[in-house]
N, C-alpha and C positions, 0 to 999 in steps of 0.2 A: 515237723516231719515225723513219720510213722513208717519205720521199715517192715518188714514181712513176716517178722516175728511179732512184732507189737498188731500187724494187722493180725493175726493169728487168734491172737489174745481175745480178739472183736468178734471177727466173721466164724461162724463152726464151719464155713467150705474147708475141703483139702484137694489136695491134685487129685484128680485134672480142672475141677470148680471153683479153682478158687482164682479171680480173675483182677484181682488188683494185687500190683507189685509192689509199688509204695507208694506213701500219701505226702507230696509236697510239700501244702500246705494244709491247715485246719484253723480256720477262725471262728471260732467259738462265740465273741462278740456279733460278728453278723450274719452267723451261722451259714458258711459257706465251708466247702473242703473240694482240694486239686489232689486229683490222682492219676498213677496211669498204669497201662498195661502195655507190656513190652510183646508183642506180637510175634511169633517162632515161628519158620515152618514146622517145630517140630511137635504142635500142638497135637492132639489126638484125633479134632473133626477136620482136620485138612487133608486126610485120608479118602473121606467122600463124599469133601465138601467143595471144592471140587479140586481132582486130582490133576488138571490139564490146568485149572486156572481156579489157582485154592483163595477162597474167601472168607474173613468169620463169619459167620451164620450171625445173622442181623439178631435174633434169640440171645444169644449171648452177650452182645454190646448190650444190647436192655440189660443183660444182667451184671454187666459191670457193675453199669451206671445205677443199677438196683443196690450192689455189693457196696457203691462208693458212697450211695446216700445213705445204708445202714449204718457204716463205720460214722459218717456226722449225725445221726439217731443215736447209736450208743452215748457216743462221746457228749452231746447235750444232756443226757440222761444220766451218764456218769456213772454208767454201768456196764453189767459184759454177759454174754451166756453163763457164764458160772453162777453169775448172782439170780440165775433162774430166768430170764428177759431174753426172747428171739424176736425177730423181723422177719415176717415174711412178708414178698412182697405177692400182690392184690393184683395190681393192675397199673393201668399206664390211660394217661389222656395225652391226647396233641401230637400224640407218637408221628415222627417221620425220621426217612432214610434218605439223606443226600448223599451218600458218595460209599464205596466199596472201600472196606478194611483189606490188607492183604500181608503174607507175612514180611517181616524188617519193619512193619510200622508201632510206631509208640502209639497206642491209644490212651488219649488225654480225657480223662475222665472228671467232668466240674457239678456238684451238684450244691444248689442252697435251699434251705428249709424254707417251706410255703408256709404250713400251717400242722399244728395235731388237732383232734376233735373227738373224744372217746377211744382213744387207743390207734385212729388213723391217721398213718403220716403221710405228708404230701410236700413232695422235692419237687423243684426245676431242674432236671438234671441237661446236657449236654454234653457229647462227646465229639473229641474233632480229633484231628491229624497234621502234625505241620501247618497248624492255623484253619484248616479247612473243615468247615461243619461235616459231620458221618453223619450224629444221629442227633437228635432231641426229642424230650416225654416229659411230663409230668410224670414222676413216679410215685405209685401208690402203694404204704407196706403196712400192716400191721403187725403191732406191738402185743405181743403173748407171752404169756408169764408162763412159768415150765411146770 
């Protein structure tokens, strides 16, 4: 388990970007990690995202779930921004949106390492809600040295 401080230590996000609260689990053996995001109304984009009927912007569940699978790229690496090493993510394959995020919901953020290949990394990532699929992608990030 990884609270918000140790994610800190991982991810360079800070408020309002920074989209994971803490990390459950981390298995390092079969390179998976469970995370999740505690969902506010009092977030910043539910101002005009929408005001009568606030949703998170589908952009930032990807980014969780981007946020989630960097924190298991570090951690397999065994490294941290200090040590000069970012993730950025590229891009996404298989991307889809089954179900609306809204505030009071815990988004459960699961991703497991696919593969690297010259600096590219590639997750199964998945996001759900009280058991229910939101989102899933492929997610695509690359590793840059500072």
């Amino acid at each position: 388990m990884m609270d918000i401080n140790e994610i800190r230590q991982l991810l360079p996000h800070r408020y309002p970007f920074l989209l994971v609260d803490r990390v459950e689990t981390l298995d390092l053996e079969n390179k998976t990690i469970s995370a999740y995001k505690n969902v506010s109304i009092n977030e910043p984009f539910f101002n005009g995202h929408f005001p009568q009927h606030p949703i998170m912007p589908g952009v930032l569940i990807i980014e969780a779930m981007a946020q989630a699978a960097g924190l298991l790229g570090f951690k397999m690496m065994n490294a941290t921004p200090e040590d000069g090493v970012l993730y950025y993510f590229v891009g996404s394959d298989k991307l889809r949106f089954r179900h609306p995020v809204v505030p009071g919901d815990k988004l459960q953020l699961d991703a497991r390492f696919i593969s690297v290949k010259r600096g590219i990394w590639k997750f199964d990532c998945k996001a759900t809600v009280a058991g229910t699929a939101v989102c899933s992608a492929e997610i695509i990030c690359a590793e840059r040295k500072l």
